[in-house]
Each structure stands twice: as structure tokens, then as C-alpha cells.
C-alpha positions as CSV (number, residue, x, y, z in Angstrom):
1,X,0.0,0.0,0.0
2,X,2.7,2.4,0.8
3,X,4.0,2.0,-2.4
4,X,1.1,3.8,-4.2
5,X,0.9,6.5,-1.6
6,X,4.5,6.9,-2.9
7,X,3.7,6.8,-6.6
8,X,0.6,9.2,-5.8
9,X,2.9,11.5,-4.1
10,X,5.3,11.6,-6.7
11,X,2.8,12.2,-9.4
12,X,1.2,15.1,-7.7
13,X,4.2,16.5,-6.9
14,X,5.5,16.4,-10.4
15,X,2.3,17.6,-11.7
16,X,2.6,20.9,-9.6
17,X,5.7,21.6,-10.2
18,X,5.1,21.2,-14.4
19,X,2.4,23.7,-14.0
20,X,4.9,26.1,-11.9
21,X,7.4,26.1,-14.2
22,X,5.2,26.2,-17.1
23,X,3.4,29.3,-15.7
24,X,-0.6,30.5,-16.1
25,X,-1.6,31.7,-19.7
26,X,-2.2,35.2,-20.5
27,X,-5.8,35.9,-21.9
28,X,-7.5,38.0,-24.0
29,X,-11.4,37.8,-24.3
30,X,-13.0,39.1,-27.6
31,X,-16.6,39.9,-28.5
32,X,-16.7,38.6,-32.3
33,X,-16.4,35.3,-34.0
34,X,-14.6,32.2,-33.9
35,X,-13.3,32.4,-37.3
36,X,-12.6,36.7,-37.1
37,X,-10.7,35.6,-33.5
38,X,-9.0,32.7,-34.9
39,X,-7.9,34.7,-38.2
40,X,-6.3,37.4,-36.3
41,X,-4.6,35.0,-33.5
42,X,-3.1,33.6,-36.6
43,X,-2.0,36.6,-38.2
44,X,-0.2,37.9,-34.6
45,X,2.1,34.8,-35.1
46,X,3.8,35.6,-38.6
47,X,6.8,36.6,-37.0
48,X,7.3,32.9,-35.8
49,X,7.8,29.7,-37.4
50,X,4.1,27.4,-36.9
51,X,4.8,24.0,-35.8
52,X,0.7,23.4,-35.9
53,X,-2.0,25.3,-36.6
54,X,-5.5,23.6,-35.9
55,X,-8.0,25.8,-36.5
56,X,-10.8,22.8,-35.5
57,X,-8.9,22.3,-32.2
58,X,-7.9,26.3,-32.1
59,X,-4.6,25.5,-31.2
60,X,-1.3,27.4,-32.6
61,X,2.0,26.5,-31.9
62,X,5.7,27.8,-32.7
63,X,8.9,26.0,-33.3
64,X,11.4,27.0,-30.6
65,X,13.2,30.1,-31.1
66,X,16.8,30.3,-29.6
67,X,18.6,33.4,-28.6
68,X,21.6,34.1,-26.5
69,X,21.0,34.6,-22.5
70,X,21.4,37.0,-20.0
71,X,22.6,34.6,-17.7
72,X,26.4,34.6,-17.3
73,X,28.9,31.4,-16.7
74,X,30.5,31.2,-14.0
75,X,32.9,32.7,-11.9
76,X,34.6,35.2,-14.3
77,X,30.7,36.0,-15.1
78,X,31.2,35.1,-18.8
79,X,28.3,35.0,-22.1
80,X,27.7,31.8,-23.2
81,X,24.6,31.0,-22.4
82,X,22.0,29.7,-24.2
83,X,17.9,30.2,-23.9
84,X,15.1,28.8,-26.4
85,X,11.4,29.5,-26.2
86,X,8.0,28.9,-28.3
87,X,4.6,30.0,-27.6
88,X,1.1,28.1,-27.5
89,X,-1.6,29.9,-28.9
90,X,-5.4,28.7,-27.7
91,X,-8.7,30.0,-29.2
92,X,-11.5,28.5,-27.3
93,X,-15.1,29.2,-29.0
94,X,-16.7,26.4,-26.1
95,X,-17.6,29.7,-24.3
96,X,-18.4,33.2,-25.2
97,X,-16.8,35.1,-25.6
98,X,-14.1,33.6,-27.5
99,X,-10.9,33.2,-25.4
100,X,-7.6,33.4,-26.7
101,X,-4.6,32.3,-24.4
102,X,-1.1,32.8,-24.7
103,X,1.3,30.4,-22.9
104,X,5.4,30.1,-23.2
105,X,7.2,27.6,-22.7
106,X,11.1,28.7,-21.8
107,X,14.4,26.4,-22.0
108,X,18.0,27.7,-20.7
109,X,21.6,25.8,-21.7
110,X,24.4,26.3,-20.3
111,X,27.7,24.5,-22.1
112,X,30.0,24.8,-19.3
113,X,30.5,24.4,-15.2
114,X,27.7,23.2,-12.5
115,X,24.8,24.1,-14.3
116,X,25.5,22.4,-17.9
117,X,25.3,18.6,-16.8
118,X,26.0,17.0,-20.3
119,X,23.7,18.5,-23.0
120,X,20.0,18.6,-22.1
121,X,17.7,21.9,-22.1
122,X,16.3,22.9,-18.3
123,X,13.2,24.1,-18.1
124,X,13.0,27.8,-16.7
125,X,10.0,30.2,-15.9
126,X,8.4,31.6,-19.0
127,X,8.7,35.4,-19.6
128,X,5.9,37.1,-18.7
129,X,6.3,40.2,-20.3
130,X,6.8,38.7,-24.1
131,X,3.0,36.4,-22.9
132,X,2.3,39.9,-22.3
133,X,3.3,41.5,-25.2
134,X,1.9,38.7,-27.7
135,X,-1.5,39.4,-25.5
136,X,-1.2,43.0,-26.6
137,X,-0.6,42.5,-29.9
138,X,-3.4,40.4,-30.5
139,X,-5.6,42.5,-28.4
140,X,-5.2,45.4,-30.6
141,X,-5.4,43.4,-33.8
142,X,-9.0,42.5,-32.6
143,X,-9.4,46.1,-32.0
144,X,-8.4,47.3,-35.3
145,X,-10.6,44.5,-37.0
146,X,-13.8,45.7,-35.1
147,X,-14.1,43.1,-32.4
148,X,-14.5,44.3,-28.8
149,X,-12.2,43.2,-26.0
150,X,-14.3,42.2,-23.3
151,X,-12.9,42.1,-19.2
């Protein structure tokens, strides 16, 4: 018996800790269609590279986009430093008005000392301000195409 309390444990406290990292999306509500909502979610991603678009499922997702970090190495403080991140883009029509979330998901490498540990990607907290951002863009794409932004 104490052997599934363990595994229950475990699971929860993997669970938790998944949604911590992965942080809660950002979200915009707008007062028009599915399809005008969906259209201009998809048009606020062209800077990216799609993965997935599934306009049946509303879901929009971007390859991972890497960029050096502001985290230094080490003692001497040195650049080196990698991070990677890509967005998840959500319409929901299953209540109205039409949702649209934004969520990150956020990776950091370092290829040297304590932190590197062979070659794998660590997950780190997503960037709130570029959920944000994406928000805000979308937001006042749905503006300038009419729809209202409800609260």
C-alpha cells in the first residue's frame, strides 16, 4: 500500500511543479467570431515559425526560437549562455466570448561548469512580459478589425 501512496505522491508533486514552471496563460477575451478571433490570432504569429496550426482544435503552436542569454557562466561572469522558447496559442469558441490564451514555454543551456550537466535543455519560468506582449498585440489586432475586448 505504501508503495502507491508513494507513486501518488510523486505524481502530484511532479504535476505541480510542471504547471509552476510552465506558468498561467495570458488571456484575452474578444466579442466577435470564432473564425474573425481565430484569423487574427493567426495573423499575430507571422513573425514565428508554426509548428501546428489547428484551426478545428484552435490550437497554434511555434517552433522553438533560440537566442543568447542574459545569464552569465561562471565565476569570471562570462556570455555563453543559451535560452530557447515557443509560444502556445489557444482560441476556445466552447464559451463566449471567445478566449484566446497565450502560454510560453522557456528552455536555458548552459555548455560549461555546475549548471551544464551534459547537454539537455532545463526548463526555466516563461517570460511574462513577451505572454504579455503577444497578448497586446493580438488585443489590438482585434481592436483594429472591429471586435470588442471584453474584461
Amino acid at each position: 500500500m505504501s508503495r502507491y501512496a508513494v507513486l501518488s505522491l510523486f505524481l502530484v508533486v511532479s504535476t505541480v511543479g510542471c504547471a509552476a514552471v510552465s506558468g498561467a496563460p495570458s488571456t484575452v477575451k474578444a466579442g466577435c467570431s470564432y473564425d474573425q478571433a481565430w484569423a487574427v490570432a493567426l495573423a499575430s504569429m507571422n513573425e514565428f515559425v508554426l509548428t501546428q496550426e489547428d484551426k478545428d482544435k484552435g490550437m497554434i503552436e511555434t517552433d522553438w526560437a533560440s537566442f543568447a542569454s542574459d545569464r552569465s557562466i561562471g565565476v569570471f561572469q562570462r556570455q555563453g549562455n543559451k535560452e530557447r522558447a515557443r509560444f502556445f496559442v489557444n482560441v476556445d469558441a466552447n464559451r463566449l466570448p471567445v478566449r484566446i490564451s497565450v502560454r510560453q514555454d522557456r528552455e536555458f543551456f548552459s555548455p560549461v561548469g555546475a549548471r551544464s550537466q551534459g547537454i539537455a535543455w532545463k526548463r526555466v519560468p516563461p517570460n511574462a512580459e513577451e505572454e504579455r506582449r503577444l497578448v497586446q498585440r493580438i488585443t489590438n489586432q482585434l481592436m483594429s478589425e472591429g471586435c470588442t475586448i471584453v474584461n
